[in-house]
C-alpha positions in Angstrom: 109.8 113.3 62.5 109.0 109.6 62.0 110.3 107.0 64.0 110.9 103.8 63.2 111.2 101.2 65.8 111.6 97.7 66.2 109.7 95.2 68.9 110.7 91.8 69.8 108.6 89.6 72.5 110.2 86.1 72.8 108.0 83.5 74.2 109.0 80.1 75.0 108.6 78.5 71.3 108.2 81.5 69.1 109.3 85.2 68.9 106.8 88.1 67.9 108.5 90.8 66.0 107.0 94.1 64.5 108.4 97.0 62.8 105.8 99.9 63.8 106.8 104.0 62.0 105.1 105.7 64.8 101.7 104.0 65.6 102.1 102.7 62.1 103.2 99.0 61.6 105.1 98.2 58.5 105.1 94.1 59.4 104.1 91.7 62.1 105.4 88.6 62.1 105.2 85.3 64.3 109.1 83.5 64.5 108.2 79.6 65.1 110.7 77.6 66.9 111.0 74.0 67.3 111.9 72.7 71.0 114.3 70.7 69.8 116.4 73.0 68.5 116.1 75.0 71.3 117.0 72.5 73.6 120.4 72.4 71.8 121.2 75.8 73.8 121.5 74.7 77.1 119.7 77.5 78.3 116.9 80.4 77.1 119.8 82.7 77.5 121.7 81.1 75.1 119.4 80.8 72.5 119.8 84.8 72.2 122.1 85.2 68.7 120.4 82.7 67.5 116.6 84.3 67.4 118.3 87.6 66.7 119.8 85.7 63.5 116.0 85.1 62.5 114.9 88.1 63.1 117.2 89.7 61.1 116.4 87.5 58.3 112.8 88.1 58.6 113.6 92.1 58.4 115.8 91.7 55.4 112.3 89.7 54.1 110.0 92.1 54.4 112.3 94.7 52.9 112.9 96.8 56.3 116.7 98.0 56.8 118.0 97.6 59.9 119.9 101.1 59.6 116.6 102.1 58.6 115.8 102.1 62.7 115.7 104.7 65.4 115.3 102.2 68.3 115.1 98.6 69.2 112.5 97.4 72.2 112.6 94.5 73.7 109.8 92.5 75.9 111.2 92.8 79.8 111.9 90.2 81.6 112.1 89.3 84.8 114.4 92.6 86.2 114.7 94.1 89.5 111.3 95.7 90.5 111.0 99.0 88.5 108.2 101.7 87.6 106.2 101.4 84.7 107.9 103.0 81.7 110.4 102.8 79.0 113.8 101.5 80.4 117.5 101.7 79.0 118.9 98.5 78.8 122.6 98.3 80.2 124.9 95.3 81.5 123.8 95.8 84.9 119.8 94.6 83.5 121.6 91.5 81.3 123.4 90.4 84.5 119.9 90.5 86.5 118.3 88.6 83.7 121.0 86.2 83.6 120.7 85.4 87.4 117.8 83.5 88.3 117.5 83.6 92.2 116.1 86.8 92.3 112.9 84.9 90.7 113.5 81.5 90.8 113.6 81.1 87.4 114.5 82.9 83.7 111.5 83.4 81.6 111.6 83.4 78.2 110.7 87.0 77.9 114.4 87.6 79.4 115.7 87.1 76.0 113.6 90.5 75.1 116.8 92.7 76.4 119.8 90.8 74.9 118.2 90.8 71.6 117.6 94.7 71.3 120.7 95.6 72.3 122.2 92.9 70.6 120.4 94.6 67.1 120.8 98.3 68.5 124.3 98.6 69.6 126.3 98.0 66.0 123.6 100.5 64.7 124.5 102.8 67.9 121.0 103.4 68.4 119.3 103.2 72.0 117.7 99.5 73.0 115.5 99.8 75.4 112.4 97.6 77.5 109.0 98.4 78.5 106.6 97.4 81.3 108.1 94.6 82.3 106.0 91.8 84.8 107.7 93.1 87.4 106.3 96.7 87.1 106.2 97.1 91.0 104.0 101.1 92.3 102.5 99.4 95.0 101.4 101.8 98.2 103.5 100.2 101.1 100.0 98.9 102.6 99.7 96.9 99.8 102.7 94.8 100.7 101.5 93.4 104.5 100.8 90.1 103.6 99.8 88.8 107.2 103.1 87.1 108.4 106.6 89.4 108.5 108.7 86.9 106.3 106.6 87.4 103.4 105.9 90.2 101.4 103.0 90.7 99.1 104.8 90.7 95.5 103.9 92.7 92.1 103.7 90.7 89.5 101.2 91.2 86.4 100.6 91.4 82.9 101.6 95.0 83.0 102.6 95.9 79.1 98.8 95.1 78.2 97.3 96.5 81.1 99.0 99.8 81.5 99.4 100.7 77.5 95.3 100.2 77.4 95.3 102.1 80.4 96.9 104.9 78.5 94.3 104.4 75.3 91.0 104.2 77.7 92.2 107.1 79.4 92.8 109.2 75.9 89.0 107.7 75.3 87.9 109.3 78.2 89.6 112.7 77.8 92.2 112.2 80.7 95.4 112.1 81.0 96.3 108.6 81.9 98.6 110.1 84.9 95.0 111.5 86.6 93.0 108.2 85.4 91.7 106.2 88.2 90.9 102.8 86.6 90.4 98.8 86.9 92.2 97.2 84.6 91.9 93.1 83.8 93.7 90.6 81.7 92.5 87.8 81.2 94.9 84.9 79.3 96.5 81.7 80.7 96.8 84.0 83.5 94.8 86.8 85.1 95.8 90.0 86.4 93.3 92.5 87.9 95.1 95.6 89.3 94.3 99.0 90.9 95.0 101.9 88.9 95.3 105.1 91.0 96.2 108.3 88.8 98.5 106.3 86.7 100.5 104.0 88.9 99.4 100.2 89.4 98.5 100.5 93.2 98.0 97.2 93.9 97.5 94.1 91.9 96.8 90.5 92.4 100.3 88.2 91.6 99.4 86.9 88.4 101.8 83.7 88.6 101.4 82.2 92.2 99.7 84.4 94.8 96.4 86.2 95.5 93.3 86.7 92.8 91.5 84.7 90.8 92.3 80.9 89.3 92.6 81.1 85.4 92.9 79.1 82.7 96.4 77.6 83.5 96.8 78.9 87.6 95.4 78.3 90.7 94.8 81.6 92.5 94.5 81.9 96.0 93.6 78.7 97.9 92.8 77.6 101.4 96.1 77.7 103.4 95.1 75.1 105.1 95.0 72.3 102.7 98.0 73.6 100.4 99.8 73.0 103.4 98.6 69.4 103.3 99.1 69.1 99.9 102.6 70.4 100.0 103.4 67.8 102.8 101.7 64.8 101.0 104.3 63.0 99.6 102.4 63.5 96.2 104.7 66.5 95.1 108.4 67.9 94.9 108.2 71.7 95.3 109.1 72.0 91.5 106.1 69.6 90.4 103.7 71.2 92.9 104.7 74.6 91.5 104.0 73.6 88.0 100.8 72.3 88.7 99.7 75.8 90.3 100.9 77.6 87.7 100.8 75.7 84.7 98.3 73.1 85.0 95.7 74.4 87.5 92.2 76.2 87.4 90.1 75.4 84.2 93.4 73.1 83.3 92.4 71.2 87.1 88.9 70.7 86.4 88.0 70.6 83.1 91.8 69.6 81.5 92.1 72.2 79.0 92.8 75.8 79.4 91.1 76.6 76.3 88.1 79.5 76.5 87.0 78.3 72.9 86.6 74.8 74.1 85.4 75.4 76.7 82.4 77.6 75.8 81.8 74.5 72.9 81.2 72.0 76.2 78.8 75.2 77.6 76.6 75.5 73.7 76.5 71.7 74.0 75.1 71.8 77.6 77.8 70.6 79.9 76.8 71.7 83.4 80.1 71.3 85.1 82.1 73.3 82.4 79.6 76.3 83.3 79.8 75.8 86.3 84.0 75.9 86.6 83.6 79.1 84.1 81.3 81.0 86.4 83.1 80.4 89.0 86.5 81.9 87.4 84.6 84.7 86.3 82.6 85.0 89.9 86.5 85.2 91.5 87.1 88.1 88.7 84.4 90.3 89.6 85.3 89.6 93.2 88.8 90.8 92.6 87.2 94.2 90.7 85.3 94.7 93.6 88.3 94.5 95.9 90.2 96.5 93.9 87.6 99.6 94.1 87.7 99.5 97.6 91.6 100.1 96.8 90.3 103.5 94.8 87.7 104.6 97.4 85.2 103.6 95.2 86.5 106.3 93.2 86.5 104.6 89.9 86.5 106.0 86.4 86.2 102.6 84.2 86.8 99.3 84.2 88.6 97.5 81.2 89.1 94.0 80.1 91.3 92.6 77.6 93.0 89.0 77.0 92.0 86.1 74.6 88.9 85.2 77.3 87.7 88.6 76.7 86.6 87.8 73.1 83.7 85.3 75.1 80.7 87.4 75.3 79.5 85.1 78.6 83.0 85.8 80.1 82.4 89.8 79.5 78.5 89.3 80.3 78.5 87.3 83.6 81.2 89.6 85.2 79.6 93.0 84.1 76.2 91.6 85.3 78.3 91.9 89.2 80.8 94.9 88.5 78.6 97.6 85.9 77.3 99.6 89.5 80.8 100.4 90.5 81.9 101.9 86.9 81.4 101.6 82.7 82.8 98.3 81.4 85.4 98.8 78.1 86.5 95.5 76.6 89.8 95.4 74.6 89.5 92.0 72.9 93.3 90.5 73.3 96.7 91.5 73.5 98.1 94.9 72.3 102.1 94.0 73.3 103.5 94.4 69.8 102.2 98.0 69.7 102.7 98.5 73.7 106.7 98.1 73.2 106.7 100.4 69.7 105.0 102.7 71.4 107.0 103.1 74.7 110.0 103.6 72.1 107.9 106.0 70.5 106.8 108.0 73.5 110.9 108.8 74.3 111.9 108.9 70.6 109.4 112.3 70.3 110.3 113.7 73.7 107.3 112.5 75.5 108.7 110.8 78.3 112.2 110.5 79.7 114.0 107.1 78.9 114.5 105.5 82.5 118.0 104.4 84.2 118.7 101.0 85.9 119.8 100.6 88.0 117.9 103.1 89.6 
């Protein structure tokens, strides 16, 4: 049997939507939203009949049925830690979205669940996420962070990096469940993580913690002098948070986060931009390195993917440092459209059990 399924990733100003039968997709299309019109809601959670308004509209365009559907994914949000895999959505997972101390925020990718199951339930078919950030398999040794009253978080890109994960492992003629890899996105933020048969082991926090700085964040720092910083006067803890997380790293030095402009400035022989580049991509390979220590150097690939992975000097200069402790596969960026189909897919045809939350 076929299965059709639908995926919906909200961002901030736009909402990616895909109609995929099997590993098939029928459409792809990019919803544009104007800030304005957004800010009318009051609140992302509020904006969620009206994107599911549009995406409706944009099925009914491209000729696709909603009874037509055997399943509606949505991006996950920022939900209790959980497993990797496909979850039901229920009203104990809207509540969670809908309360944002557990974070300290709502992220747009919250909207994800309300609009499935806002699509799925007058269908009664089952709406579910997948690999949401907050995919937390860490070993409990991963979480000693050096002082009692905090706790070393999971928090990654995990939708990319454990759906390639599955596809490099198919590659390599393993079951993704006995795979022992290194997996790396690289976008406005970067997330390196430990794969040990299967389950993200341990992983650098990919918004504000450990790991590298990226285009947008600023990675680990000196304690030290963020103390200072955080006591300067200069900063509320709101605009100090935005600036590590939004407008730090390559944003910091070289004010954009941009790999195409930056590799321009590099081609037209600005030192300093190399220089800032190298160094991101010296604090990736570190974090690869770390991360087979994790594995015992036991390490069957390594695999990139994220926009910066389409710069052959990003992919060059870190292989150059990581290519003795395992092959190198590059998955030029995102795969999140097909990720969230596909973890439909996988309990549509009986592969995989659908997961409770609570759990």
């Amino acid at each position: 049997m076929t299965y059709r399924v639908l995926a919906i990733n909200p961002g901030s100003t736009s909402t990616k939507i895909a109609v995929f039968d099997d590993n098939t997709p029928l459409f792809e299309k990019t919803l544009r939203h104007d800030p304005a019109e957004l800010d009318k809601f009051g609140g992302i959670i509020e904006q969620y009949d009206f994107r599911k308004n549009l995406v409706m509209e944009a099925m009914a365009e491209n000729n696709v049925s909603p009874e037509s559907l055997h399943a509606v994914v949505g991006r996950g949000g920022l939900v209790r830690p959980v497993s990797g895999g496909t979850w039901k959505i229920c009203e104990t997972m809207l509540n969670d979205l809908k309360d944002p101390t557990r974070w300290g925020r709502i992220h747009a990718s919250n909207l994800g669940a309300f609009i499935a199951k806002a699509i799925a339930d007058p269908l009664n078919i089952p709406s579910f996420i997948v690999d949401p950030v907050v995919v937390d398999e860490f070993d409990d040794i991963a979480r000693i962070s050096g002082i009692p009253e905090i706790e070393r978080k999971s928090l990654l890109h995990a939708l990319n990096i454990r759906y390639i994960g599955r596809l490099l492992a198919a590659e390599l003629g393993k079951d993704y469940s006995e795979a022992n890899l290194i997996g790396v996105h690289m976008g406005g933020g970067i997330s390196v993580a430990a794969i040990k048969n299967g389950r993200v082991v341990d992983v650098n926090n990919a918004l504000l913690g450990m790991g590298p700085f990226s285009p947008q964040r600023a990675g680990a720092l000196p304690i030290g002098d963020l103390i200072d910083m955080a006591y300067s006067g200069k900063y509320t803890k709101k605009e100090l948070s935005n600036y590590l997380s939004k407008a730090g790293g390559m944003m910091a030095y070289l004010g954009t986060d941009s790999g195409i402009e930056v590799e321009k400035r590099i081609n037209a022989g600005d030192e300093y931009a190399k220089k800032i580049h190298n160094a991101m991509c010296y604090q990736v390979a570190k974090e690869i390195g770390a991360c087979a220590t994790v594995l015992g150097g036991k390490v069957d690939a390594i695999y990139m993917s994220g926009g910066l992975v389409f710069n052959a000097s990003v992919v060059d200069f870190i292989r150059d440092r990581v290519g003795f402790i395992a092959p190198l596969y590059i998955y030029p960026g995102e795969k999140e459209m097909e990720a969230l189909s596909q973890g439909g897919v996988r309990v549509l045809s009986g592969l995989e059990p659908a997961l409770e939350y609570p759990y």
